[in-house]
C-alpha positions as CSV (number, residue, x, y, z in Angstrom):
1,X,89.5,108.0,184.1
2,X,89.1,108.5,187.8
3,X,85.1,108.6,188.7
4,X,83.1,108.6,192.2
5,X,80.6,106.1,193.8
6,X,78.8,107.5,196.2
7,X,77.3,104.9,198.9
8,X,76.2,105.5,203.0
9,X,78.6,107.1,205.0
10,X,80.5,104.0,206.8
11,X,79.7,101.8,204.2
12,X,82.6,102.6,202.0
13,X,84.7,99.3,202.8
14,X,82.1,97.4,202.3
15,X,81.3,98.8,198.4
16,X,84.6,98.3,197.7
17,X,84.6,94.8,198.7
18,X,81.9,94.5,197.1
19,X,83.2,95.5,193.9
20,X,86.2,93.3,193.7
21,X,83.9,90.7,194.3
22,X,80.7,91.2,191.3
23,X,83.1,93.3,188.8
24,X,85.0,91.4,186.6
25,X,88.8,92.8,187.3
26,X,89.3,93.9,183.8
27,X,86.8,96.4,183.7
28,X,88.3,98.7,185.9
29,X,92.0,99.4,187.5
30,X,91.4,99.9,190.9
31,X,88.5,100.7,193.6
32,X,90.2,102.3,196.6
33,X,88.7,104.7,199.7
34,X,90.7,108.2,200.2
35,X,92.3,108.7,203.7
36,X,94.5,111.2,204.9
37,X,97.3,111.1,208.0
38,X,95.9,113.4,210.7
39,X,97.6,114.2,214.2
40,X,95.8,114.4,216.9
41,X,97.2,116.1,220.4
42,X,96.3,114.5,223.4
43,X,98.5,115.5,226.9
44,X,101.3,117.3,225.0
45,X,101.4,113.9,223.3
46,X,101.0,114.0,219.0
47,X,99.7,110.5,218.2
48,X,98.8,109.8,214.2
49,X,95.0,108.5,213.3
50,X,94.1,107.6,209.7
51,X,90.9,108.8,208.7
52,X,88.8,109.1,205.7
53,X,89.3,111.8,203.5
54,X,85.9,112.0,201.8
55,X,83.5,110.3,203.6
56,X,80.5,108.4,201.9
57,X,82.5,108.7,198.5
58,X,84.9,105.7,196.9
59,X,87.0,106.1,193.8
60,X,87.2,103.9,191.2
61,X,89.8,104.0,187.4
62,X,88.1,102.6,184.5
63,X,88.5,102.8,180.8
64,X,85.1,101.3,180.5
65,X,82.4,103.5,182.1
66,X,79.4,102.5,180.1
67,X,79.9,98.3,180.8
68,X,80.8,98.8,184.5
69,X,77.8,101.2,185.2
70,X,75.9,98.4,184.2
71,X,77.3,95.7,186.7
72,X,77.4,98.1,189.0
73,X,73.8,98.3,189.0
74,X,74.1,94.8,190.2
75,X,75.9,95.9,193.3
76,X,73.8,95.9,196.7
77,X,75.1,98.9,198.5
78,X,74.4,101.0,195.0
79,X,70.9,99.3,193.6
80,X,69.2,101.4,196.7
81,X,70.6,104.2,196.2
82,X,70.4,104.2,192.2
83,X,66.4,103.6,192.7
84,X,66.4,106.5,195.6
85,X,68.1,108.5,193.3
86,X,71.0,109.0,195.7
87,X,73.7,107.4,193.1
88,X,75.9,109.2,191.0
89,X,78.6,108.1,188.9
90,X,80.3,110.8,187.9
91,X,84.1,111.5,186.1
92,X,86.0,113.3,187.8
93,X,87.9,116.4,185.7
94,X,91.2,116.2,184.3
95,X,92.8,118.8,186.9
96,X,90.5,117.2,190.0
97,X,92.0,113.6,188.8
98,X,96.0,115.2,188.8
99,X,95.7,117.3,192.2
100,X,93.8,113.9,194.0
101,X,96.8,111.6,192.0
102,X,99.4,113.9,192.8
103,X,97.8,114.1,196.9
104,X,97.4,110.6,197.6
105,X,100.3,108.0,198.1
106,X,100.4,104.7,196.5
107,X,98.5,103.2,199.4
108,X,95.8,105.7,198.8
109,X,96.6,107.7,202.1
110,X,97.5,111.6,201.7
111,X,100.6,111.5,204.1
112,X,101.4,114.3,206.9
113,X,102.3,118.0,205.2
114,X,105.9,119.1,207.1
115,X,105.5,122.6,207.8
116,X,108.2,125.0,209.2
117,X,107.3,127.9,210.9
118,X,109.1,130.3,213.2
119,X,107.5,129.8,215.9
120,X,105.1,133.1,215.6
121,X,102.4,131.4,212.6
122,X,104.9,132.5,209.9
123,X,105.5,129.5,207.5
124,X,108.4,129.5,206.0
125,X,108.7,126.3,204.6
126,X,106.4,123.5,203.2
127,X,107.2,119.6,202.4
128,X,104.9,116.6,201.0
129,X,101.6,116.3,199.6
130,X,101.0,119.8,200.0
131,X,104.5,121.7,198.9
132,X,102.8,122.4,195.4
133,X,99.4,123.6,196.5
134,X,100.5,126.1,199.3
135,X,98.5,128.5,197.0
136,X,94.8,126.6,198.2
137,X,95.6,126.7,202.0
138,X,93.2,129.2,202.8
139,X,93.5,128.6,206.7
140,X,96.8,126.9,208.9
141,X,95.3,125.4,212.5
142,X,99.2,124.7,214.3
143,X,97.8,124.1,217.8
144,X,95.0,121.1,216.0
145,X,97.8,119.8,213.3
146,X,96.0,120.7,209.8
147,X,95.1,122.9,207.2
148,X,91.8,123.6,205.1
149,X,92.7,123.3,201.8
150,X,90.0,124.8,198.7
151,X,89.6,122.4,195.1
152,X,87.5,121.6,193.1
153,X,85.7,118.3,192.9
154,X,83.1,117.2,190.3
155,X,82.4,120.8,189.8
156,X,82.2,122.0,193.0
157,X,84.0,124.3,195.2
158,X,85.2,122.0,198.4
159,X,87.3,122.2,201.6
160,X,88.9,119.4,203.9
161,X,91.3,119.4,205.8
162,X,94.4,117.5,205.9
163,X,97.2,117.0,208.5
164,X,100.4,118.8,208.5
165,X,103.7,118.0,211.4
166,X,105.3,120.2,213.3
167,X,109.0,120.1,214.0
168,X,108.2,119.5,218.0
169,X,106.2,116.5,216.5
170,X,109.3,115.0,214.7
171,X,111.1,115.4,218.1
172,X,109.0,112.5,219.9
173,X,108.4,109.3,219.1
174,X,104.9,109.1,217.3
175,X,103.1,106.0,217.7
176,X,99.9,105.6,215.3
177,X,95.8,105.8,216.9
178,X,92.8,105.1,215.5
179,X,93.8,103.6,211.8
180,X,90.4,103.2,209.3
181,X,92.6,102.3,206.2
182,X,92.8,98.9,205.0
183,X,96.3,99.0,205.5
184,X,99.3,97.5,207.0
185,X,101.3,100.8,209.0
186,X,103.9,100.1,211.0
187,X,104.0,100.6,215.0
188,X,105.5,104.1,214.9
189,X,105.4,106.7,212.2
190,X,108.8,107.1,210.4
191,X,109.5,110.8,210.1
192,X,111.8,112.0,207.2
193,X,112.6,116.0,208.3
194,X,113.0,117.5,205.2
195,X,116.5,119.9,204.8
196,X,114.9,123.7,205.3
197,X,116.7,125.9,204.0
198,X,117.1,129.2,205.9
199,X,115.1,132.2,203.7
200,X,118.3,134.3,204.5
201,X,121.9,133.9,204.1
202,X,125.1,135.8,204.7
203,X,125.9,138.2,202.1
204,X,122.1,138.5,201.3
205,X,121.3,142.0,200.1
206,X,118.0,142.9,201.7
207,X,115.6,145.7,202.8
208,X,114.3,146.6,206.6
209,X,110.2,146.8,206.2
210,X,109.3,147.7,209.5
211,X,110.0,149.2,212.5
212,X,112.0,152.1,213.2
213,X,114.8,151.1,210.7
214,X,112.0,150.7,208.2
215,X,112.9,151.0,204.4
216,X,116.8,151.0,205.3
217,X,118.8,148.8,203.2
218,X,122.0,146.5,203.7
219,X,124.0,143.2,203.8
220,X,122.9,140.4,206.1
221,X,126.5,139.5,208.4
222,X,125.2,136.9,210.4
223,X,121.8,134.5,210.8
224,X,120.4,133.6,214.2
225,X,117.0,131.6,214.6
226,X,114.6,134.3,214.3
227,X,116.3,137.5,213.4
228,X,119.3,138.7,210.8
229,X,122.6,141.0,211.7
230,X,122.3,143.6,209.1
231,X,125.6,146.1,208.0
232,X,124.1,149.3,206.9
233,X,126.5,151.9,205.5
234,X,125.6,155.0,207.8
235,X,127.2,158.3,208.8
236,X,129.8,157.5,206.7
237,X,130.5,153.9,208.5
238,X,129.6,150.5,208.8
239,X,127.2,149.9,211.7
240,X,124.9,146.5,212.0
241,X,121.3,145.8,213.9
242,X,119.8,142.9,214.5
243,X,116.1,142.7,213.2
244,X,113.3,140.3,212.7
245,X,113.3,137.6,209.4
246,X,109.9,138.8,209.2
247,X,110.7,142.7,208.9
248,X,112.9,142.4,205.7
249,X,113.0,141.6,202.5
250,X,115.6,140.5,199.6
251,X,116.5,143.3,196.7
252,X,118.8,143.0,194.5
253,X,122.2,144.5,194.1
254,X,121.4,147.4,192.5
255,X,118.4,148.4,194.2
256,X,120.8,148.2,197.5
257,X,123.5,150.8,196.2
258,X,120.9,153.1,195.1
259,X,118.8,153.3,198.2
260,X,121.5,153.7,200.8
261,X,121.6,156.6,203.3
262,X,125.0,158.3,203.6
């Protein structure tokens, strides 16, 4: 199981180290810190920093909670805090555990989000540690390069936020800042731009939502970046309009015969 030390803000290297040094290895399977990829903009320039993810908090897998609470009582950065009654070591919950396991790469670092938007703050696709929780971003920053994202942990309702990438990012070189993980990154970060699928495709049947052709219905003849060429059946003839991605929406077949306007 997966369960949190807490320790002083800043000293969370040093607990870890700390660990590996007093705890006999077998007791538990690893003692890490959480960090996240963030990008920070600075003169049009998008330059990566690693940072913490929860800051005064490290993680540590054990079978054998009772036996290494008690050597951890031997641990300097904790035995203050344990007679302060600032310590807690507590498990973490079986979904908290998945969504934290699933979030975090095998160097313990959530890695940028891709997010594709069209331009206007309408996402239309999401890649990476965050394509299966799009459901608990409760708030996109573009401009700053992150998301606040809502879960639970030990109980508790929580935020943070955690980096996303833009397409305009992928389309310079990004070097890497101010790295606080224990890790080995190389000079620049390697982008993998993920295959985005357009929402829309010729031949799509779909539905006008807004706007003056609003509740019209027809077959989408050509994509462009941001809008659709519709043919609507009208007037007894086949007649197209361009409209916006974001004024339609797909029905099916037989929802399109039945609502057109002869």
């Amino acid at each position: 199981m997966w369960y949190v030390l807490q320790t002083m803000t800043g000293k969370e290297k040093e607990l870890v180290r700390m660990v590996g040094k007093i705890i006999p290895s077998e007791l538990y399977e690893d003692c890490f810190v959480a960090y996240y990829e963030r990008i920070w903009r600075r003169q049009q320039q998008s330059i990566v920093h690693v940072e913490r993810l929860f800051p005064g908090y490290v993680m540590i897998i054990t079978d054998y909670p009772q036996e290494l609470f008690l050597r951890l009582k031997y641990v300097p950065a904790l035995s203050k805090l344990l007679s302060d009654g600032y310590f807690d070591f507590i498990p973490l919950k079986a979904g908290e555990e998945a969504f934290l396991s699933e979030l975090l790469a095998e160097d313990r670092i959530v890695r940028l989000s891709y997010v594709e938007t069209d331009g206007k703050g309408h996402v239309h696709h999401v890649s990476g540690p965050l394509e299966h929780y799009t459901d608990r971003i409760i708030r996109y920053q573009f401009k700053k390069r992150y998301v606040i994202i809502h879960f639970q942990l030990l109980g508790l309702d929580k935020t943070a936020a955690l980096g996303i990438i833009l397409r305009e990012d992928v389309q310079q070189e990004l070097a890497y800042g101010k790295v606080e993980a224990p890790v080995t990154l190389p000079e620049h970060y390697k982008v993998d731009l993920p295959e985005v699928k357009a929402p829309y495709e010729p031949g799509d049947h779909v539905k006008v939502t807004a706007g003056t052709f609003a509740d019209m219905q027809g077959i989408i003849w050509r994509v462009k970046k941001n809008t659709v060429e519709i043919g609507i059946h009208l007037f007894g003839q086949d007649i197209s309009m361009e409209v916006s991605m974001d004024e339609i929406c797909g029905v099916d077949v037989l929802e399109e015969n039945d609502g057109n306007t002869e």
